[in-house]
N, C-alpha and C positions, 0 to 999 in steps of 0.2 A: 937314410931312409926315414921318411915321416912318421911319425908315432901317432895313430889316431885314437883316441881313448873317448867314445861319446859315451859310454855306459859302465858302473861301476860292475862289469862281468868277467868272465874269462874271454881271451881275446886270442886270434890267431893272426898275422902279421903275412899279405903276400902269396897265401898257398894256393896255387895257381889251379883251376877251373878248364875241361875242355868245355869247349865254346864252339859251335858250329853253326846250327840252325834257326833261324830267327823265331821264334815265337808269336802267336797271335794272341792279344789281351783278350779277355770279357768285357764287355759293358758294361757298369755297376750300376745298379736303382738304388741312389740314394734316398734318405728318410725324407721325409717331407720336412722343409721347416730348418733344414741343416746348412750350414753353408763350411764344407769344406775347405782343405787348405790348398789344395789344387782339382785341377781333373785331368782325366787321360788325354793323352798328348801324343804327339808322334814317335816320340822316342819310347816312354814306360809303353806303347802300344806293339812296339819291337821285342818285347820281355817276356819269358814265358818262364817256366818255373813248374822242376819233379821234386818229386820226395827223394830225397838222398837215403843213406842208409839210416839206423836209427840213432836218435842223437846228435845228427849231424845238419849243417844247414842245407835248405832245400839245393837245386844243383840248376843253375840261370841257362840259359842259351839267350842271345843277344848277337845281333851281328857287330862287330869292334873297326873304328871305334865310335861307341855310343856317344851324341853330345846332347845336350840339355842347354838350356840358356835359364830355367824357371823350375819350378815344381810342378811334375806332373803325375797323377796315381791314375794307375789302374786297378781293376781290381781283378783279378784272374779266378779268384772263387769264392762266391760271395756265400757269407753265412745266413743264419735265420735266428740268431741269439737275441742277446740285448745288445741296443745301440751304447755305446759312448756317449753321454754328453756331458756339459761340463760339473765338473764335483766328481764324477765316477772315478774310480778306479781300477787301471785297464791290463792285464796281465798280458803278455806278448812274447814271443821269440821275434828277434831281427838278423838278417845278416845283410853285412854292406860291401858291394866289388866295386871295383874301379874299372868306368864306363869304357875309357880306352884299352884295356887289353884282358881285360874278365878277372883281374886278380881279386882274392877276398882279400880285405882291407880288417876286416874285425867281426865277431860273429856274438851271440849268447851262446850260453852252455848245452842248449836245446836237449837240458834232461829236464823232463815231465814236470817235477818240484821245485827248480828253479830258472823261474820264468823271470822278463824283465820287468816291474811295475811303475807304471806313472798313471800320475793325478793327471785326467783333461782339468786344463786351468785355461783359465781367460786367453786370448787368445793374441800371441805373440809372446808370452813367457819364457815358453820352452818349444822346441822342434818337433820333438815326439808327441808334445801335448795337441798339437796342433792339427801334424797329420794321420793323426787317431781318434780326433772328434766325428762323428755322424759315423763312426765305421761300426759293423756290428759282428760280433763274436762269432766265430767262425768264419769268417774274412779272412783270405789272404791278397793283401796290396803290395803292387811294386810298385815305386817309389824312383824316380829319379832329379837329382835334383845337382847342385853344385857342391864339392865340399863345404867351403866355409857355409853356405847355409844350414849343414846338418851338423857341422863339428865344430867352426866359427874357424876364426883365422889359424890357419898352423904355416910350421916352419914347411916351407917349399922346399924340394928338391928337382931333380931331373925328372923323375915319375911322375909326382903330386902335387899338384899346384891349387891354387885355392879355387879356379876355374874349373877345376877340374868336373867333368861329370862323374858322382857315384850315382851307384842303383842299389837300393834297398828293397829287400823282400822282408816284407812283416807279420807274421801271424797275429791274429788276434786269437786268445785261448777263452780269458772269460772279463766281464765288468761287475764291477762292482757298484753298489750307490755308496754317495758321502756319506750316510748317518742310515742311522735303523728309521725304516719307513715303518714299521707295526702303529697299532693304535694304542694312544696312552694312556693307561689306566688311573684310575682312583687314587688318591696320596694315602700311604700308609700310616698312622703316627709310630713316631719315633723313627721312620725312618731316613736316611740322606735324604735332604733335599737337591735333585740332581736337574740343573739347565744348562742351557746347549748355545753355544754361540752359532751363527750362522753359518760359519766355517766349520762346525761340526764339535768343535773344541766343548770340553764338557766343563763346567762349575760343580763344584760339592761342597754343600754347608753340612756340616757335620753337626747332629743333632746336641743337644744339651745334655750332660748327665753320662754315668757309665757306659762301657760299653757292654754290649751284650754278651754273654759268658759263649755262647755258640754259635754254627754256623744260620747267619740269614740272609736267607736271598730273596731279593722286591723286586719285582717286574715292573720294571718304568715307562715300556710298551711290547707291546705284544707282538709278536710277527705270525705269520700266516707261512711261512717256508717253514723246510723238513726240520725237523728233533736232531741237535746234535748227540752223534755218539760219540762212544770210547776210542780213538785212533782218528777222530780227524782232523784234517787241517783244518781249521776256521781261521777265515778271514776277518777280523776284528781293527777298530779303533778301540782304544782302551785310555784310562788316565788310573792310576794308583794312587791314593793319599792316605794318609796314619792318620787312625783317629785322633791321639794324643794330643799329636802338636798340629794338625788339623791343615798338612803342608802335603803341598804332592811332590811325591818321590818318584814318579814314572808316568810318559804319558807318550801314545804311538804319536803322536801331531806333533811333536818336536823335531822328528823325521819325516813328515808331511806324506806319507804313506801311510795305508793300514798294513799293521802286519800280519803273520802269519804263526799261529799257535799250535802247537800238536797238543790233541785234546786225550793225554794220557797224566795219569796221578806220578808227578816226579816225586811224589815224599817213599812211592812205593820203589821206585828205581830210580837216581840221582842219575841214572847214564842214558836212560829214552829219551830223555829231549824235551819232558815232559815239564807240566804246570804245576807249582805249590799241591797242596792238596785240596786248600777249600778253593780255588778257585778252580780245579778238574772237578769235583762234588756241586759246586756252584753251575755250572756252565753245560754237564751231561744233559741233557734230555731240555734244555733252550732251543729256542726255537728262529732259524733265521728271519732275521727285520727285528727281532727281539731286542731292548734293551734291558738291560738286567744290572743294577746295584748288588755285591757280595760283600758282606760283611764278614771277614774271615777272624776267628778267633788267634792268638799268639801257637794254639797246639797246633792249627792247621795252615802258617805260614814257612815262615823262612824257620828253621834252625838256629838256634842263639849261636850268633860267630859268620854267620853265611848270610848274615842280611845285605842286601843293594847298599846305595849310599843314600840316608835318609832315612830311614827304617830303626831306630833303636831297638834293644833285645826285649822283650816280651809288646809288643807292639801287636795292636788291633786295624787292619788292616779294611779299607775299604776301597773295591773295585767297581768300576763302570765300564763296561761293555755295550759294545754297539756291534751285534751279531751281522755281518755283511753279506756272508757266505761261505761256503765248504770251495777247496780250492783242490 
């Protein structure tokens, strides 16, 4: 049997779908100005798509066997969110069946917290990147296209062949932008000097002279969305570097995603899940599109002995944030 593995998720293999009634698609209004990776077609117009139970992927009707020769989306329920475009960052559930007899081929975990994320990148990089541009949050697209176009070539068997038609159903949950949109304020003295490559990638010159005995946090732009609180997830780019040796120890763009922070004090409970201390003090009551430099003191980071790798023991720590959103 073919192993298809397109996303680093939980995966289910084969569990077979009743399938009976053919489905009638939506029409989608695309954004002005967008140019998609397909459009609806004869086949994704045969697709329909309910809510299965909770956690689980939605439940297709399709008449079998479905074939495709191209990419084509429809869109069965269109949202009124934010569009996708490229630089975003697009949070999603997918699940993919196999056109000829309704089998699920591979799903996400479709629990609430963990969704799948991809970057819209230029366009032919990636599959996902692609047919998730101009879509807008709260969109659900069906998708059908040939295997090797969504998963690239795989070993064939009797079932699966690279002709094959799958049909993907995709939820769009929320986007993100690349970098904190806020407006940027006044330079601090003494404080980082923080620039932004155009990929969003941040620089920090680490000022001259001691470091500060306490916590300081400099607002390096401002955003206009809600106050983070205590317990949420924020969606963040970030980069870490020590003051000392003036070297960065950590940075979300080495993984080409932003991640995802729970906005609780780990020095107060090592087992929530939670952030240092000056950076849950730093970051409570920031404001989405905000970016924010944290100068965290040696009392309010890592523990001598628990530091990452690049972090020596009494080490003054300085964070950059780029506030994206609550997830």
């Amino acid at each position: 049997m073919s192993r298809i593995q397109p996303l680093a998720i939980g995966i289910t293999f084969f569990t077979l779908i009743g399938l009976s009634a053919a489905g009638v698609s939506v029409a989608s209004s695309l954004p002005a100005g967008c140019e998609p990776a397909g459009a609806a077609g004869k086949a994704s117009s045969l697709v329909s798509a309910q809510d299965g139970e909770p956690q689980t992927p939605p439940v297709l009707q399709f008449p079998t066997p479905l074939v495709t020769s191209g990419t084509e989306i429809s869109t069965v329920q269109e949202g009124a969110g934010v569009v996708a475009s490229e630089g975003s960052a697009v949070d999603f559930h997918v699940a993919a069946y196999l056109g000829s007899g309704g089998q699920l081929l591979t799903a996400s975990s479709y629990a609430p917290d963990q969704p799948v994320r991809r970057v819209v990148e230029k366009e032919g990089e990636d599959y996902f990147s692609d047919v998730l541009r101009c879509a807008t949050t709260g969109d659900r697209l069906i998708i059908t296209d040939q295997v090797q176009a969504v998963f690239g070539p795989i070993p064939e068997d009797e079932i699966v062949q690279n002709d094959s038609t799958v049909v993907l159903v995709v939820d769009l949950l929320q986007a993100y932008p690349a970098v904190a949109d806020g407006s940027r304020q006044a330079l601090v003295d003494q404080a980082p000097m923080i620039v932004q490559h155009p990929s969003g990638r941040h620089g920090v010159s680490v000022p001259m002279g001691s470091a500060p005995e306490e916590l300081v946090v400099y607002t390096v732009k401002e955003g206009t969305g809600a106050a983070l609180q205590e317990g949420d997830k924020v969606v963040t780019h970030f980069t870490g570097v020590v003051w000392e040796t003036k070297q960065t120890f950590s940075s979300s763009f080495d993984q080409g995603t932003p991640v995802t922070l729970t906005l609780l004090d780990g020095s107060a409970d090592e087992g929530n899940g939670g952030v240092i201390g000056g950076v849950f003090a730093g970051l409570v009551g920031q404001t989405v599109g905000s970016q924010v430099a944290i100068v965290v003191p040696p009392a309010l980071g890592y523990p001598d002995g628990n530091q990452p790798a690049g972090v020596p023991d009494g080490s003054t720590l300085i964070y950059v944030f780029d506030i994206l959103g609550v997830q």
